[in-house]
C-alpha positions as CSV (number, residue, x, y, z in Angstrom):
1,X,115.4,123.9,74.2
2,X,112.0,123.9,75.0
3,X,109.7,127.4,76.2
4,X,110.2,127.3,79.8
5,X,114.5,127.0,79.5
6,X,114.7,129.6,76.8
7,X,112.0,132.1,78.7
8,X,114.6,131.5,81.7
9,X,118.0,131.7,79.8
10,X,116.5,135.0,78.5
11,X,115.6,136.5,81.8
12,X,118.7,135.5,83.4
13,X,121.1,136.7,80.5
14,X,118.6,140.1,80.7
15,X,119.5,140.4,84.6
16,X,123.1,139.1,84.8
17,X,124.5,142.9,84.4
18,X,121.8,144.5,87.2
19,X,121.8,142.9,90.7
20,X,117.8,141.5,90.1
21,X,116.4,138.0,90.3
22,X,113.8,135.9,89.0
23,X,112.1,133.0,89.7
24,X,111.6,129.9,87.5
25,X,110.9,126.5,88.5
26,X,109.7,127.0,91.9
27,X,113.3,128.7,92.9
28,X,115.2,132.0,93.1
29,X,117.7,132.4,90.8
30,X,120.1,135.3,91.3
31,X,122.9,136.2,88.8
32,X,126.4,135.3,89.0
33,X,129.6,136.9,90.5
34,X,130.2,140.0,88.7
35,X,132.5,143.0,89.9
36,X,130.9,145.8,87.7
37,X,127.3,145.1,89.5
38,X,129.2,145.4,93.1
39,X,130.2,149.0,92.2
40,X,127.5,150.2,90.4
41,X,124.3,148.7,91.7
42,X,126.0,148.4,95.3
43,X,128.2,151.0,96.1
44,X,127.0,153.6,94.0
45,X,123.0,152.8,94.9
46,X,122.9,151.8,98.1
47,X,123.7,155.0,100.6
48,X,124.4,152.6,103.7
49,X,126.6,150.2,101.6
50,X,128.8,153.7,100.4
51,X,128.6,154.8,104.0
52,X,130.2,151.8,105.2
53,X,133.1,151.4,103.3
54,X,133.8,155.2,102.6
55,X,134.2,155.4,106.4
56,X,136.5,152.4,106.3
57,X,138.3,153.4,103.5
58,X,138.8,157.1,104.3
59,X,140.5,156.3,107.7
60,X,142.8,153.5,106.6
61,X,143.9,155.9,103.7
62,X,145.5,158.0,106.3
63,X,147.5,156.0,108.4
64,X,151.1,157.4,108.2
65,X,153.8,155.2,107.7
66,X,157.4,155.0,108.4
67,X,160.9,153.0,107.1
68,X,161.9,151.0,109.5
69,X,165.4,148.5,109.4
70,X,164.8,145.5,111.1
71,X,167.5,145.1,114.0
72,X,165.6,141.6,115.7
73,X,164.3,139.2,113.1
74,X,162.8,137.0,116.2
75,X,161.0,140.3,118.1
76,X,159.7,142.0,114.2
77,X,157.7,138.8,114.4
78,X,156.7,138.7,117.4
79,X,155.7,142.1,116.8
80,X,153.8,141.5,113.4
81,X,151.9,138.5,115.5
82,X,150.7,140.7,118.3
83,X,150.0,144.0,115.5
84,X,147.8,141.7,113.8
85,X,145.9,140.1,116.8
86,X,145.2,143.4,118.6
87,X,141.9,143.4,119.5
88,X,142.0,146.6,121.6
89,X,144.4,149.4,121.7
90,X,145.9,148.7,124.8
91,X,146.9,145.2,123.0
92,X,148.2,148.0,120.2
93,X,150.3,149.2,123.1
94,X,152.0,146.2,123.6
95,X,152.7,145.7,120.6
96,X,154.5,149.1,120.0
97,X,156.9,147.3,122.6
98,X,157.9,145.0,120.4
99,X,158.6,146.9,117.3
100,X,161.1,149.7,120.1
101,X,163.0,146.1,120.3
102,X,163.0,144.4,116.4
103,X,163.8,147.7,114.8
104,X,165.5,151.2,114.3
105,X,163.6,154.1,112.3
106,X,165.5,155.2,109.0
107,X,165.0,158.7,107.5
108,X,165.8,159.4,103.8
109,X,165.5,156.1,101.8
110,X,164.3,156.0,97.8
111,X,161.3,153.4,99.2
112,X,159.9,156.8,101.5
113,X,160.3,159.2,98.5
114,X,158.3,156.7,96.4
115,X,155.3,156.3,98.7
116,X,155.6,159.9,99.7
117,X,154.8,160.5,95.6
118,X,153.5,157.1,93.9
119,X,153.1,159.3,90.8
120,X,152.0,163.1,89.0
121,X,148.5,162.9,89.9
122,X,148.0,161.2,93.3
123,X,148.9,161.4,96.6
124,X,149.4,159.1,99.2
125,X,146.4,158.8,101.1
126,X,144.3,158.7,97.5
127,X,146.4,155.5,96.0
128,X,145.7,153.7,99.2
129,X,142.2,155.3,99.3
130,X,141.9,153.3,95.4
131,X,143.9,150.6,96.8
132,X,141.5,149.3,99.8
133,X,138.2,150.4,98.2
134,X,139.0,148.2,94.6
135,X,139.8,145.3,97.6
136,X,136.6,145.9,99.6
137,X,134.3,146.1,96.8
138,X,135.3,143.6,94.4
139,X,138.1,141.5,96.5
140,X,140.6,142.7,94.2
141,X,143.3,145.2,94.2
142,X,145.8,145.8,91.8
143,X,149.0,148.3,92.7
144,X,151.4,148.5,89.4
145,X,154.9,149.4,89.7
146,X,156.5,151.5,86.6
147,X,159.9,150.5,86.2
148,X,162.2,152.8,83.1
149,X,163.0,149.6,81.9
150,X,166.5,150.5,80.6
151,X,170.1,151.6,82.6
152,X,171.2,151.0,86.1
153,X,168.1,151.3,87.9
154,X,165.7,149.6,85.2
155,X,163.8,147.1,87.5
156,X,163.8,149.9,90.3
157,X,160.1,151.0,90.7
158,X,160.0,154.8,89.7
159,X,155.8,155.7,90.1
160,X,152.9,153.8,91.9
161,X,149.6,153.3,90.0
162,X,146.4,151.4,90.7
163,X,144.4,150.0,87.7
164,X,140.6,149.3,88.3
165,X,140.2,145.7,89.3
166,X,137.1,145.9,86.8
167,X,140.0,146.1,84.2
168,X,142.8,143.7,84.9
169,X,142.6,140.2,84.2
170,X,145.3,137.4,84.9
171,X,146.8,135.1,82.9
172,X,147.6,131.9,85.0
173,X,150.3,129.3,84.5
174,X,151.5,125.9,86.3
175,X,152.2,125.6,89.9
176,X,155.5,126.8,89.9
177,X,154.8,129.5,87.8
178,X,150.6,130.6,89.0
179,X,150.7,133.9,87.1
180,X,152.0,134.2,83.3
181,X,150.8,138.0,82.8
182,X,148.5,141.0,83.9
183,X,146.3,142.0,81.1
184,X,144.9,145.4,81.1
185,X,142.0,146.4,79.2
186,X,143.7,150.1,77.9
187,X,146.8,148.9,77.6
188,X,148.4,146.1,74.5
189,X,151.7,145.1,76.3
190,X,151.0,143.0,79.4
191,X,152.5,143.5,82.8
192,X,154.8,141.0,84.1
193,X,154.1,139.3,87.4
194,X,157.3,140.8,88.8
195,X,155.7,144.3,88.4
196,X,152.3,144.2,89.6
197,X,151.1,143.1,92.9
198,X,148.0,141.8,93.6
199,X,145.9,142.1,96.7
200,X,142.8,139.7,97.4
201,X,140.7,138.3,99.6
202,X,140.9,134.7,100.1
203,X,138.4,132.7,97.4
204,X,137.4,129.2,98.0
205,X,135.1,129.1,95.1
206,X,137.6,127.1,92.9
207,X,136.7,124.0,90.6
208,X,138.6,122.0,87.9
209,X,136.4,123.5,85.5
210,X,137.3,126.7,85.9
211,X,140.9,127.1,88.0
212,X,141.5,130.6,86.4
213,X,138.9,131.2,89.4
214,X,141.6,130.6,92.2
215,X,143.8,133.7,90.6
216,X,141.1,136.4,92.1
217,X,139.8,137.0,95.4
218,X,136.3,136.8,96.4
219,X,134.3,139.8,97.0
220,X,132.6,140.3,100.2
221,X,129.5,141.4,98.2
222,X,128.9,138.2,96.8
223,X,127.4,136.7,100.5
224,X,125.1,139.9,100.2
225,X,123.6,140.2,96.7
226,X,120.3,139.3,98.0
227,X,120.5,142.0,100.9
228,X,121.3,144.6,98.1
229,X,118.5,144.0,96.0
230,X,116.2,143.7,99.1
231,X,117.7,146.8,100.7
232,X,116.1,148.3,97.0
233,X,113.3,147.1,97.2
234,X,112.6,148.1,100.5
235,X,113.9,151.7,99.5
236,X,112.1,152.1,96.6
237,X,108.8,150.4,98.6
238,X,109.2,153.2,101.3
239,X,109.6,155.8,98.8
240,X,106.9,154.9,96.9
241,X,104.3,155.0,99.5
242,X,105.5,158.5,100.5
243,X,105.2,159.8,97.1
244,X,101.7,158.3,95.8
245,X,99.8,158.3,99.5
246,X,97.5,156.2,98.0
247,X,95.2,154.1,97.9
248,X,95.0,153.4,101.2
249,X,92.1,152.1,100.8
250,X,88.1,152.1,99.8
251,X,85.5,154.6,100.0
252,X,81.8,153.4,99.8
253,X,78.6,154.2,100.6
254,X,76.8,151.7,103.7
255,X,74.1,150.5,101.0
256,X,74.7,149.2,97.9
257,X,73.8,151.2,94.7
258,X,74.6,151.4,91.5
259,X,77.2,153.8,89.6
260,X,78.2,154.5,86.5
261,X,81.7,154.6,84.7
262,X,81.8,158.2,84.1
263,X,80.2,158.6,88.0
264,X,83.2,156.9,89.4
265,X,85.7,158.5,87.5
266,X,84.8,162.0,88.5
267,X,84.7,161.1,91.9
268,X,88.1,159.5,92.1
269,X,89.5,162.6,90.2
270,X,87.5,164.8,92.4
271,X,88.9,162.7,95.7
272,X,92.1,162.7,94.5
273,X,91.9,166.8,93.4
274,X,90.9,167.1,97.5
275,X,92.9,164.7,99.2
276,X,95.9,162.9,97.1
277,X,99.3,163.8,97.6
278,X,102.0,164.3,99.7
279,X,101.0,167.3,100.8
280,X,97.5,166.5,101.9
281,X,98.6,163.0,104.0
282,X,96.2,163.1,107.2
283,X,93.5,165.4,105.9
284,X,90.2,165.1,107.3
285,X,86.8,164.2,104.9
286,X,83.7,166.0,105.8
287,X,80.6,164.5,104.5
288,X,76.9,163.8,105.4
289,X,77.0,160.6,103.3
290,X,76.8,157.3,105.7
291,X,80.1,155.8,103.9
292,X,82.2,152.4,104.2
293,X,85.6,152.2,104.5
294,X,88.0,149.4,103.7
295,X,91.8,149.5,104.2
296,X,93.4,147.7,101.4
297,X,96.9,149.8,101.4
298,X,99.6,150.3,104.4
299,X,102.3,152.8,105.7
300,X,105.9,152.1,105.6
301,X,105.8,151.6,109.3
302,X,102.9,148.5,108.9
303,X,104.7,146.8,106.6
304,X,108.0,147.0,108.9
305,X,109.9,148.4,106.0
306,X,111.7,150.7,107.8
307,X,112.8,147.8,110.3
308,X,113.7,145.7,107.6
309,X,116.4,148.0,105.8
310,X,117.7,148.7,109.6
311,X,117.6,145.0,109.5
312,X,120.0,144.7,106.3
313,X,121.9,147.2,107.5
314,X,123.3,145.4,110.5
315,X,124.3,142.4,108.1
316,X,126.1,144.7,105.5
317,X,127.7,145.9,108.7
318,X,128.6,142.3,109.6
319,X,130.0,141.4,106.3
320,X,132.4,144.4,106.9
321,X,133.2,144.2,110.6
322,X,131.8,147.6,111.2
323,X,129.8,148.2,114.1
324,X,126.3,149.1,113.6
325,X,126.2,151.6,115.9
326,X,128.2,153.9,113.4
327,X,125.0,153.9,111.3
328,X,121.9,153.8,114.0
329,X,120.5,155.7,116.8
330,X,120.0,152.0,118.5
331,X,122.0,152.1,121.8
332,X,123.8,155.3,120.6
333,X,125.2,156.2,123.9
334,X,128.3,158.2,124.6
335,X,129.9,155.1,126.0
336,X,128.4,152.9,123.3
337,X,129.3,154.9,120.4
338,X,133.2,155.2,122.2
339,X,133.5,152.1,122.2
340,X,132.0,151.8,118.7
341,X,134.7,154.0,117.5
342,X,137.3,152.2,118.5
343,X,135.8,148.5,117.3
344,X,135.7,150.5,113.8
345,X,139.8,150.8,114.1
346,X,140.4,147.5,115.7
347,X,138.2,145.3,113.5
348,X,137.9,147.1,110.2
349,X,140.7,149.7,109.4
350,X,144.0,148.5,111.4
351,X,143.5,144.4,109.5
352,X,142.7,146.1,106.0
353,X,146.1,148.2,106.7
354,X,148.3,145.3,108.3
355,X,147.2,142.7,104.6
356,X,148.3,146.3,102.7
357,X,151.6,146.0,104.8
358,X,152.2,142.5,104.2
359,X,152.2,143.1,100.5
360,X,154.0,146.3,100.1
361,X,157.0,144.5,102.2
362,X,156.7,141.5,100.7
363,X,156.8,143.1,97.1
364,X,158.3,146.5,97.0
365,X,160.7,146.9,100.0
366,X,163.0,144.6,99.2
367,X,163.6,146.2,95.5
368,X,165.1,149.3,97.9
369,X,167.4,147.4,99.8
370,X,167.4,144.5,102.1
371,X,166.0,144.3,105.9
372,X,164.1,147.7,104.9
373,X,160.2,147.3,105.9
374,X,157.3,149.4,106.1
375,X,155.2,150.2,108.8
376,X,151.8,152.3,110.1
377,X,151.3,154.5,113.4
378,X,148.3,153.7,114.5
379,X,148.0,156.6,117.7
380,X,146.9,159.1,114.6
381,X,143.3,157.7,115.3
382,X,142.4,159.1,118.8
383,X,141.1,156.2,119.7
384,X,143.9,154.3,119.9
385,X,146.1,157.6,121.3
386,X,143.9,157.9,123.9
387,X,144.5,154.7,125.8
388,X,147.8,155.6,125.0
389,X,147.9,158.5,127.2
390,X,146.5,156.3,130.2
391,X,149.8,153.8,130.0
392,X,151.9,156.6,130.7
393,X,151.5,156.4,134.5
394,X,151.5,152.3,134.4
395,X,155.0,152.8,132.4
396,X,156.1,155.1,134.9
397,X,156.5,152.2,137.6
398,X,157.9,149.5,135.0
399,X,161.1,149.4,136.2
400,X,161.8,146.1,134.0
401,X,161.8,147.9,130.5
402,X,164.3,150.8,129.9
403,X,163.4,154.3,129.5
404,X,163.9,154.0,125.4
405,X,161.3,151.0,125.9
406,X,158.8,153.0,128.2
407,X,159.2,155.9,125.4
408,X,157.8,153.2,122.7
409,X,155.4,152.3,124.5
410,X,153.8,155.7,124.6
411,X,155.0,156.4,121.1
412,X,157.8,158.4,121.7
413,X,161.0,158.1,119.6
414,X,164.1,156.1,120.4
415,X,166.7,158.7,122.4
416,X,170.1,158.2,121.3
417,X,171.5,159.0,125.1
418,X,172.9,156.1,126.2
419,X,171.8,156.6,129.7
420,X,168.2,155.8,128.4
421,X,169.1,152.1,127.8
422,X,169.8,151.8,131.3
423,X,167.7,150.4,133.8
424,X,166.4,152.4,137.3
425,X,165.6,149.9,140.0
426,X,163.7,151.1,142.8
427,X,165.6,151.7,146.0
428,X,163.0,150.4,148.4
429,X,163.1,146.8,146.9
430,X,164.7,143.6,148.3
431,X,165.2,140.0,147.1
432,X,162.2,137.7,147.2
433,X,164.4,135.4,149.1
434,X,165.4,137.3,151.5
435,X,162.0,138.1,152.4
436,X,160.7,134.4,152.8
437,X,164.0,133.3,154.6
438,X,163.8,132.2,158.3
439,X,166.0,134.6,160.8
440,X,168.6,132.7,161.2
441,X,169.3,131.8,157.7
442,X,169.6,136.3,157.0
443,X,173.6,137.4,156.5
444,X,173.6,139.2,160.2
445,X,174.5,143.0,159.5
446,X,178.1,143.8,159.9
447,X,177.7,146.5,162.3
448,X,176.0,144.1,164.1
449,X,178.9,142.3,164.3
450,X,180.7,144.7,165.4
451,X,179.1,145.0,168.9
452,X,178.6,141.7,169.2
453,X,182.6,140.5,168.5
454,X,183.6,138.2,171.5
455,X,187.5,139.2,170.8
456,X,189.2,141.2,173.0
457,X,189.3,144.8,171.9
458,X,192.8,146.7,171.7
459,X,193.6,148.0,175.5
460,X,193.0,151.5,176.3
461,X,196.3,153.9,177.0
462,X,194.3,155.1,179.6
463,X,193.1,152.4,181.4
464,X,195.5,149.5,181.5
465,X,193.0,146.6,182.7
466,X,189.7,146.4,180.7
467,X,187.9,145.0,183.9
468,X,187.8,147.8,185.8
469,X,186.1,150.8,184.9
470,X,187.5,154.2,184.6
């Protein structure tokens, strides 16, 4: 291996546990995938990267969540379809519609006690809190089931816990069998497939050299390690120039003449005495010397550092389907940040909780009981009970659905009055047909009929001959 390869192998091996690059042979290099560096250069460094998901993670950690038995196999999917396409939260409204008609509510299962207390020393809002941040972050998330092991109920799931994703590693099989074993790094027995289930983004970065890669999801960090060490470099730029203040520049006399060492180092300690510092930014020099001056150092604002972390931000908030306006006083209006509030739940929270759904009922219901499923009320956020409130008039005049249906769609519970499953038809209302059809094709009224009846009526005891008048 020749100088040039073994100064590069050495400065990449030196980098490849810090988020850094270098460049050798006319090209960036930038280090490999690596979930520690996500964590703790990322999240732990960058205040806008921890800002984003913290505020993605704290909301979808507090989505309640009910136990549900599925009644409609066709409509629970039509449900799940239109739950996971909702774009706004009136399309969340319709799709509470659906799940009034694919299922009934159940109240005191073993599944509800579980999730109620995964374990001793975590509730339910900080597992899932673990849960979605290991998944954002690295693109991995591990929940681990803890079964006794032994008697009746020894594959029944007894406690909830989340290893770091930094800590698990999967043994993979064949294609009928993809994972062996979970390995975790504290503990000596693995974790069988059965017990452990594994939440990931979806990784296309596979080869035949390495399949093992295809077992764990990719992080959504990897598409921004540049912007993380820019978004550094741009902080620690800015903060630099606000604590040093200088040089901005060069101080000189309008002739030349010569100085001595000694000269010039008293008068840059005495300039600095005067004028260096934070403190002293924007003082004024008073002098009867004809002087020179020379810029050679800029501001944070010339060198458009403070536009270029705003710059990265947007893309971090991209990558995360958060909108920027969360973050930045850009276009931070009342109406703009509303609607900013809302895009936070539709885009970011509700499809984080819907793939935490999908695995938890794929997974653990069924160990409970069959048909049992899990599911999230989404109207805790107000922005999504808000539009909410403005459906109840529209319901009001849907004389197609039932009242139990017009009570889900506002997010009311089922009533068990059977009067409520009836429908109320307004009285004012006639058939379409009847309201296109030509005169003489309407049924005449029967008291029309009446009067008009040819027959001869019965004769009257008091007047014997219908012709004449009384």
């Amino acid at each position: 291996m020749n100088l040039i390869k073994r100064i590069t192998a050495a400065a990449i091996g030196a980098f490849s546990n810090r988020l850094q690059y270098v460049f050798s042979a006319a090209q960036w290099i930038w280090p490999d995938d690596n979930q520690n560096v996500y964590i703790t250069n990322g999240y732990k460094d960058i205040p806008n990267l921890y800002g984003i998901i913290s505020l993605i993670i704290q909301k979808s950690s507090i989505v309640p969540f009910e136990i549900y038995q599925v009644k409609n196999r066709s409509k629970y999917n039509k449900y799940k379809a239109a739950i996971g396409s909702a774009k706004t939260p009136k399309d969340v409204a319709r799709a509470l519609l659906f799940k009034s008609q694919a299922m009934d509510k159940v109240e005191g299962t073993e599944l509800e006690a579980l999730l109620n207390k995964p374990n001793d020393h975590q509730t339910t809002s900080e597992l899932n809190e673990q849960l979605d941040g290991y998944k954002l972050l690295t693109g991995n998330a591990y929940l681990w089931a803890w079964t006794p092991g032994v008697g009746k109920d020894r594959d029944k799931p007894m406690q909830l816990h989340v290893p770091p994703s930094t800590m698990v590693s999967i043994v993979t099989g064949d294609i009928s069998n993809p994972v062996s074993e979970y390995k975790l790094s504290y503990l000596a027995d693995p974790v069988l497939p059965g017990d452990m289930c594994h939440l990931k983004t979806w990784n296309p970065l596979t080869s035949f050299d390495s399949p093992n890669d295809g077992a764990y999801g990719m992080s959504p960090l990897l598409s921004c390690r540049r912007l993380m060490q820019k978004y550094k470099d741009a902080d620690i730029s800015q903060g630099t120039m606000f604590k040093n203040m200088a040089p901005a520049g060069i101080l000189s006399g309008e002739k030349d003449a010569s100085i001595s060492e000694p000269q010039a180092v008293a008068i840059k300690d005495r300039f600095k005495q005067l004028y260096s510092g934070p403190t002293k930014a924007g003082e004024i020099i008073v002098t009867s010397a004809a002087l020179r001056w020379q810029q050679i150092g800029f501001s944070p604002v010339d060198l458009k550092t403070i536009e270029a972390k705003e710059e990265i931000l947007g893309e971090f908030c991209n990558v995360y389907h958060v909108p920027i306006g969360m973050f930045t006083k850009v276009n931070s209006t009342e109406n703009n940040m509303t609607e900013s509030r809302k895009m936070l739940i539709t885009d970011a929270v509700m499809p984080l909780v819907e793939s935490r759904k999908d695995h938890l009922n794929r997974w653990l219901a069924p160990k409970f009981g069959e048909g049992l499923i899990i599911e999230y009320d989404y109207t805790v956020f107000g922005e999504i009970s808000e539009e909410l409130e403005k459906l109840v008039a529209t319901a009001k005049d849907m004389y197609w659905i039932n009242l139990n249906e017009k009570r889900a769609l506002t997010n009311y519970d089922k009533d068990p009055n059977p009067n409520m499953e009836k429908y109320y038809i307004p009285s004012n209302l006639i058939e379409l047909d009847s309201l296109n059809a030509q005169p003489e094709d309407v049924d005449p009224d029967p008291l029309l009929e009446l009067e008009d009846d040819d027959t001869d009526p019965a004769p009257d005891p008091g007047n014997p001959d219908p012709s004449k008048k009384p």
